[in-house]
SESEBA-460915 format. One record per residue (C-alpha): residue in one letter; y, z, x. Coordinates in steps of 0.02 Angstrom, whole numbers, plus 50000, padded with zeros to 5 digits. Layout:
<recs>
aYZX
...
</recs>
This chain:
<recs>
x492164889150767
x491474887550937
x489404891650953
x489754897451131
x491014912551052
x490604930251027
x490594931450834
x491234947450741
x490894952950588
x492464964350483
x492404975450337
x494354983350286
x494164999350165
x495825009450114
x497755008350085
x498884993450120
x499445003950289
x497345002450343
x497264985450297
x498804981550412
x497764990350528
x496504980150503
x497414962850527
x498024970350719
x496434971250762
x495724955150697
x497284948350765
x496864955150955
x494994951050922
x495454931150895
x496814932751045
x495334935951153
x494244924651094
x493114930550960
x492744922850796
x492774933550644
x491014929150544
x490954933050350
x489244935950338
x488324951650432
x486884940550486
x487974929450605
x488804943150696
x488464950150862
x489354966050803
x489904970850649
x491944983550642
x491954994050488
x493895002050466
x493415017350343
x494525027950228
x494385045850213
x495675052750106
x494865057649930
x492805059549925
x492595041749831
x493335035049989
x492175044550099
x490665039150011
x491245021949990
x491615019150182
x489815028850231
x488945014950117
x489885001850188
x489185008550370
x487375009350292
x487394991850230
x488074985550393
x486834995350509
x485344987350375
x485894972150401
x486554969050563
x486074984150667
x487634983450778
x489264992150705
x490925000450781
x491655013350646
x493665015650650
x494975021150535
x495245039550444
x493435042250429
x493365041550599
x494375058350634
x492765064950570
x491385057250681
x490035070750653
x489985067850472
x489575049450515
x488555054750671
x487435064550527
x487145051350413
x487225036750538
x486645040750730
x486465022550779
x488385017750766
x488875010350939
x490485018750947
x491925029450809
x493725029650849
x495005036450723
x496525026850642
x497655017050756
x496485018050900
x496484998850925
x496135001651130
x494555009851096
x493974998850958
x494034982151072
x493384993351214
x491644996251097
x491704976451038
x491884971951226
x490384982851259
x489384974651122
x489854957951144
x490794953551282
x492374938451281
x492414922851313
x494234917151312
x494874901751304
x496764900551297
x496854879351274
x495574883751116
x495854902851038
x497584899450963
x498334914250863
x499914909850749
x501294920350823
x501464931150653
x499424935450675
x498074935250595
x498444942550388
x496954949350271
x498274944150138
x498674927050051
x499994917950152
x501474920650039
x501494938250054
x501044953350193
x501354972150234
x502704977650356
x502204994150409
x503605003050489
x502855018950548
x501295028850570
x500885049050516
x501735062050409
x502715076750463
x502405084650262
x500995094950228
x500655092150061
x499095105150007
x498155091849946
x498195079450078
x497365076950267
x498395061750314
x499425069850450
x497635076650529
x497035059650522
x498645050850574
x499705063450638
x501545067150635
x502695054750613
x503005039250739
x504225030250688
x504215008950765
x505955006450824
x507034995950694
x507184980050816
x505294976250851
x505084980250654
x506434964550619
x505654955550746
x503944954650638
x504764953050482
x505384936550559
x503864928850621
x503034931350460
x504544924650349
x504354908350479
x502454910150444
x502714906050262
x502914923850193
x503844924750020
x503704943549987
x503754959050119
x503004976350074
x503654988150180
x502445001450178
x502045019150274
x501345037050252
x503435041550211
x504665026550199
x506185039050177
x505915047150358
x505775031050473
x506615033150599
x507005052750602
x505795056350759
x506975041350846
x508565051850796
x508825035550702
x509105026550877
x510065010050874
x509304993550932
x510064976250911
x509374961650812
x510324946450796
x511774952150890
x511984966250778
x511514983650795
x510584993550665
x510005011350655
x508185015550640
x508415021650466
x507835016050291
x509535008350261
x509764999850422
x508204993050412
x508364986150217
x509944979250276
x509074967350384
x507674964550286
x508854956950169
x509744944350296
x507814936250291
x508164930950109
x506474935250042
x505504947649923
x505594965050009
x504744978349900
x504934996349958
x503185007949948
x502915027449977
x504755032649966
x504895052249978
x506505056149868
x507535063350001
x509485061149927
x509725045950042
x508695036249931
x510285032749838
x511045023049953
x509795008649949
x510155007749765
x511564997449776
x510774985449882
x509564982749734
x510954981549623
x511674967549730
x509974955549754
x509814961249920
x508094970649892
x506854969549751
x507354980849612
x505994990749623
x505455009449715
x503835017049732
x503935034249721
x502545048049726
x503185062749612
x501315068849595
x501755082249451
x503385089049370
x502925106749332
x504035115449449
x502375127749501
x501125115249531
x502415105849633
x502725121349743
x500805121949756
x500765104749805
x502105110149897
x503195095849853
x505075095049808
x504935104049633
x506755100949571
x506445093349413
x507955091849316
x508925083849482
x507375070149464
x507665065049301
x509635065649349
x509465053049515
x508305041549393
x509735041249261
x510935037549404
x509715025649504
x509865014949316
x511775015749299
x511935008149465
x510444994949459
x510014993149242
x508614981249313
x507754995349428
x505794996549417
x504945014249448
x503355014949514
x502695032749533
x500785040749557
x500465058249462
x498715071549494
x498185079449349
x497025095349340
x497645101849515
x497015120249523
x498055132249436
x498855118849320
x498815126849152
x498915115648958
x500835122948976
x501015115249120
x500055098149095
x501135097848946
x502735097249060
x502165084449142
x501645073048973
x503675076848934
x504245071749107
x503265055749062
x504145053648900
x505895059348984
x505885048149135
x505135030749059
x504275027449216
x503905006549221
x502395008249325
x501385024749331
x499525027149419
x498655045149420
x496725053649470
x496255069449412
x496115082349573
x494705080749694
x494605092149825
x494315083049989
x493765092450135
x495275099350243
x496485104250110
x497315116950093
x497245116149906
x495335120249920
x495825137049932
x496985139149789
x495835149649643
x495795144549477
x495065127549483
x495075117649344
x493305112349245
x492985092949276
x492725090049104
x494645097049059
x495255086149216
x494555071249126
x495215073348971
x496825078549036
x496945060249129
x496385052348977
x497865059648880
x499035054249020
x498565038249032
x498545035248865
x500265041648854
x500895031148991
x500015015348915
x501205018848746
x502605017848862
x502365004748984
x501744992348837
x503474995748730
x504464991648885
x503494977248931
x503604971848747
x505594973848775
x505444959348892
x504724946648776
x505874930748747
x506934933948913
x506544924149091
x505654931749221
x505664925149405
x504094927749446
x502964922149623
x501484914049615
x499624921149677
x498284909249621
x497784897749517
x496304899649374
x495744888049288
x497264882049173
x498144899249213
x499344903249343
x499174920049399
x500964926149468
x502104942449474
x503814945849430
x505184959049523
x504224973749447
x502384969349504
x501474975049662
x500154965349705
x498544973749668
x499374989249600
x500194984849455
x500424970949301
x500334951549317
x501214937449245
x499994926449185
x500644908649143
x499924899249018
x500354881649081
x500214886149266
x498884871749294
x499874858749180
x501444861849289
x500684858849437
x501074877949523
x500374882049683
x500244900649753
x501624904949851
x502944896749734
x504474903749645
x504604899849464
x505544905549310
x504444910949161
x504964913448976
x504064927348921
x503014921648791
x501884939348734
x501514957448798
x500234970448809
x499914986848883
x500234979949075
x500334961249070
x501634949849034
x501114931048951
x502324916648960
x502704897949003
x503634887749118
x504764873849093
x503634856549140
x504944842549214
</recs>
């Protein structure tokens, strides 16, 4: 680090597609020069990317303002928070500058203001995949940007607007760079994985000679020619889902889908206003397992969302037991400011909404530790995060990092692992979300 560079200071709150946001900027800030400072105190300007999607996040992002104004003074605010800059004017008048999400132009604009460049190109070398806020073996694709649903309950498309799909070439072209980089595992990720491409008109563009459509498909297809991990996040179930099944089925893609369902009482759904076709779910996840047996489902549920009645809680604790959903996540109903589901009457008493989550998860747990238990005594290939102590701490097919279970290997230190490494793991023990097992020493 250079004493003569302008030194920023970074603080990433939010979702995987923020935090991707977050390594474009810190990628553009080292282009031009600038070296990103971990402590407050040796910055000339502290960037805070916010969330703003649920209240938590809102509270946690104005803290993380407050403790960087008290301690450095100097601070640019971006992200989804942003789209609401006179509820951070109110609580914090002395931010230099508040762009919303995606706004990278205006966020080096403010930095240049604050502390102007000094560029080097024979010194300030950026590796051509850019700067990642994740370990090296793995990173975030996002594919597109914005929403064109209108769920009641959400503000996304306000924050990030409709749908913008990035054309399937340029998409390939990162995937590449970051497979040469040293990734091991891509996580394609947006606001709605099962639309890309539909504000293109699913446009073709050529990659390796080839063309491809921007489409879901398309894209997997060439996501697979890179011979790597590719995990698929926020899938809508729009009836082309199925077609990526098969390319599961045949090692070309992780067996493994995210999917938001968010309830499975028919009602709440339509005052979500989400699909609300529940029996055709429960048919395409029976189908989905005839074609790939090996398929993980990942899915996030809200409980106590006004109206929602014991009857229809109740549906959802036997859609639970019905679909045998691997990985399963859930909050009870906040109402964050914007949504249209504020206005919906009969809102359920926190204390219910609590004990309604409680119940869920607890049902959930039952489920996710007997089919974890199922996989005690087979092999798992698993990838390798870290090392601790005499553990290694690695994933298998089914495991998001950060979001879901780990692997955690009891003679990861004896066998020499190292994060970013493949290995095969006989499952040794179980529990409610972890898996326990050994590797073959040479």
């Amino acid at each position: 680090m250079s004493p003569s560079n302008p030194k920023v200071g970074f603080v990433s709150l939010g979702c995987p597609k923020a935090l991707v946001d977050s390594e474009r900027i810190l990628t553009q800030l080292k282009v031009e020069g600038y070296d990103i400072v971990p402590r407050y105190d040796d910055a000339d300007v502290v960037v805070v990317n916010t969330c703003g999607f649920i209240d938590s996040a809102v509270a946690e992002s104005l803290d993380a303002i407050g403790e960087a104004l008290a301690e450095n003074g100097k601070v640019i605010v971006t992200g989804c928070l942003g789209k609401r800059p006179e509820q951070i004017r109110g609580a914090y008048p002395g931010v230099l500058a508040i762009s919303g999400p995606q706004d990278y132009q205006s966020v080096m604009q403010a930095v240049h203001e604050a502390a102007p460049p000094q560029h080097d190109p024979f010194l300030d070398l950026v590796p051509d995949y850019g700067l990642k806020l994740t370990p090296r073996h793995y990173a975030y694709l996002k594919i597109s940007e914005g929403c064109n649903h209108r769920c009641s309950f959400c503000i996304i498309p306000s924050m990030r607007g409709d749908l913008v799909s990035r054309p399937v070439d340029e998409v390939l072209r990162e995937a590449e760079r970051l497979v040469k980089g040293g990734v091991k595992e891509l996580l394609v990720v947006s606001q709605d994985t099962s639309a890309y491409g539909v504000d293109l008109q699913y446009a073709e563009r050529e990659w390796h000679g080839k063309s491809h459509a921007t489409r879901m498909k398309a894209l997997c297809e060439g996501l697979a020619e890179l011979d790597v991990w590719v995990r698929l996040h926020y899938v809508y179930p729009y009836p082309h889902v199925d077609e990526i099944i098969p390319l599961m089925a045949e090692g070309k893609l992780l067996p493994y889908l995210d999917i938001p369902f968010q309830h499975a009482s028919p009602r709440v759904l339509r005052l979500m206003k989400r699909p609300g076709a529940v029996d055709k779910t429960l048919e395409r996840i029976q189908r989905w397992r005839d074609i790939c047996p090996e398929i993980t489902l990942r899915s996030t549920f809200i409980v106590g969302f006004p109206g929602e009645t014991e009857a229809e809680f109740e549906e959802l604790l036997d859609f639970l037991d019905q679909a045998q959903l691997d990985r399963v996540g859930a909050f009870a109903y906040s109402p964050v400011e914007g949504a249209a589901a504020n206005a919906l009457p009969d809102a359920v008493p926190e204390a219910i909404k609590q004990e309604r989550l409680e119940r869920f998860m607890a049902r959930q747990a039952e489920i996710s530790g007997a089919k974890l238990a199922d996989k005690v005594g087979t092999v798992q290939r698993c990838l390798v995060d870290l090392i601790d102590g005499e553990l290694a701490i690695a994933r298998s097919m089914a495991d998001a990092p950060e979001i879901d279970g780990m692997v955690q290997i009891q003679n990861g230190f004896e066998a020499r692992l190292k994060p970013g490494e493949f290995v095969d793991v006989t499952i040794m023990g179980s529990d409610e979300y972890d898996l326990y097992g050994e590797v073959e020493e040479d």
